[in-house]
C-alpha positions as MATLAB code, in Angstrom:
seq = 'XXXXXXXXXXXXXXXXXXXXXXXXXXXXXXXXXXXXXXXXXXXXXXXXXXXXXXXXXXXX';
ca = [
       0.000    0.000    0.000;
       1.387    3.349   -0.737;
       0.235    5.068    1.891;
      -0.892    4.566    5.378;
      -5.269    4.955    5.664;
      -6.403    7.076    8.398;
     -10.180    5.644    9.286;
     -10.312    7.760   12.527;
      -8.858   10.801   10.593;
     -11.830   10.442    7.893;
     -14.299    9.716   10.485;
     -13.610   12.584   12.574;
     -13.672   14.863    9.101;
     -16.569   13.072    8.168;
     -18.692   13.805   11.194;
     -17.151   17.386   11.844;
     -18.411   18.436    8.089;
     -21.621   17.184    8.826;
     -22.200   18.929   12.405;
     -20.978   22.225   10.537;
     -24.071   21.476    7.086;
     -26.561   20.670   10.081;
     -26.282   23.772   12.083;
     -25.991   25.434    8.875;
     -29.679   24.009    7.624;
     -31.786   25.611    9.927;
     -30.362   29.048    8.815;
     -30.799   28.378    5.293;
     -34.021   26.386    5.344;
     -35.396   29.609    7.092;
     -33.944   32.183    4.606;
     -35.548   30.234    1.728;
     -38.804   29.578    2.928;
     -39.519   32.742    4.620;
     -38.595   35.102    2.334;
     -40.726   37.915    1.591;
     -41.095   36.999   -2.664;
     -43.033   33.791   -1.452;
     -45.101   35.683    0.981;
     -45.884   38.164   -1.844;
     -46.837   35.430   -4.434;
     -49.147   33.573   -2.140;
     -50.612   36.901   -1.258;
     -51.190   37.439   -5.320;
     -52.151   33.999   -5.954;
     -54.924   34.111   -3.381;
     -56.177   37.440   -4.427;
     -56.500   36.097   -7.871;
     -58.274   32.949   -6.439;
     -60.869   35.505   -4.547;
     -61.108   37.486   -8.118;
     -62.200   34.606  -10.041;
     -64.591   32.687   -7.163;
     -66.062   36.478   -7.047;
     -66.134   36.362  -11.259;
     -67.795   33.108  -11.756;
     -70.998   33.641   -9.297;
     -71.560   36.745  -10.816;
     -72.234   35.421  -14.326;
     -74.657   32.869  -13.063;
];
Protein backbone atom coordinates (compact mmCIF):
# COMPACT_ATOMS: atom_id res chain seq x y z
CA UNK A 1 0.00 0.00 0.00
CA UNK A 2 1.39 3.35 -0.74
CA UNK A 3 0.23 5.07 1.89
CA UNK A 4 -0.89 4.57 5.38
CA UNK A 5 -5.27 4.96 5.66
CA UNK A 6 -6.40 7.08 8.40
CA UNK A 7 -10.18 5.64 9.29
CA UNK A 8 -10.31 7.76 12.53
CA UNK A 9 -8.86 10.80 10.59
CA UNK A 10 -11.83 10.44 7.89
CA UNK A 11 -14.30 9.72 10.49
CA UNK A 12 -13.61 12.58 12.57
CA UNK A 13 -13.67 14.86 9.10
CA UNK A 14 -16.57 13.07 8.17
CA UNK A 15 -18.69 13.81 11.19
CA UNK A 16 -17.15 17.39 11.84
CA UNK A 17 -18.41 18.44 8.09
CA UNK A 18 -21.62 17.18 8.83
CA UNK A 19 -22.20 18.93 12.41
CA UNK A 20 -20.98 22.22 10.54
CA UNK A 21 -24.07 21.48 7.09
CA UNK A 22 -26.56 20.67 10.08
CA UNK A 23 -26.28 23.77 12.08
CA UNK A 24 -25.99 25.43 8.88
CA UNK A 25 -29.68 24.01 7.62
CA UNK A 26 -31.79 25.61 9.93
CA UNK A 27 -30.36 29.05 8.82
CA UNK A 28 -30.80 28.38 5.29
CA UNK A 29 -34.02 26.39 5.34
CA UNK A 30 -35.40 29.61 7.09
CA UNK A 31 -33.94 32.18 4.61
CA UNK A 32 -35.55 30.23 1.73
CA UNK A 33 -38.80 29.58 2.93
CA UNK A 34 -39.52 32.74 4.62
CA UNK A 35 -38.60 35.10 2.33
CA UNK A 36 -40.73 37.92 1.59
CA UNK A 37 -41.10 37.00 -2.66
CA UNK A 38 -43.03 33.79 -1.45
CA UNK A 39 -45.10 35.68 0.98
CA UNK A 40 -45.88 38.16 -1.84
CA UNK A 41 -46.84 35.43 -4.43
CA UNK A 42 -49.15 33.57 -2.14
CA UNK A 43 -50.61 36.90 -1.26
CA UNK A 44 -51.19 37.44 -5.32
CA UNK A 45 -52.15 34.00 -5.95
CA UNK A 46 -54.92 34.11 -3.38
CA UNK A 47 -56.18 37.44 -4.43
CA UNK A 48 -56.50 36.10 -7.87
CA UNK A 49 -58.27 32.95 -6.44
CA UNK A 50 -60.87 35.51 -4.55
CA UNK A 51 -61.11 37.49 -8.12
CA UNK A 52 -62.20 34.61 -10.04
CA UNK A 53 -64.59 32.69 -7.16
CA UNK A 54 -66.06 36.48 -7.05
CA UNK A 55 -66.13 36.36 -11.26
CA UNK A 56 -67.79 33.11 -11.76
CA UNK A 57 -71.00 33.64 -9.30
CA UNK A 58 -71.56 36.75 -10.82
CA UNK A 59 -72.23 35.42 -14.33
CA UNK A 60 -74.66 32.87 -13.06
Amino acid sequence: MPHRTRPMTALLLFTGLNAVLMSTITPVYDFVCFLPYWERRRERRRQEREAASTKGFGSS
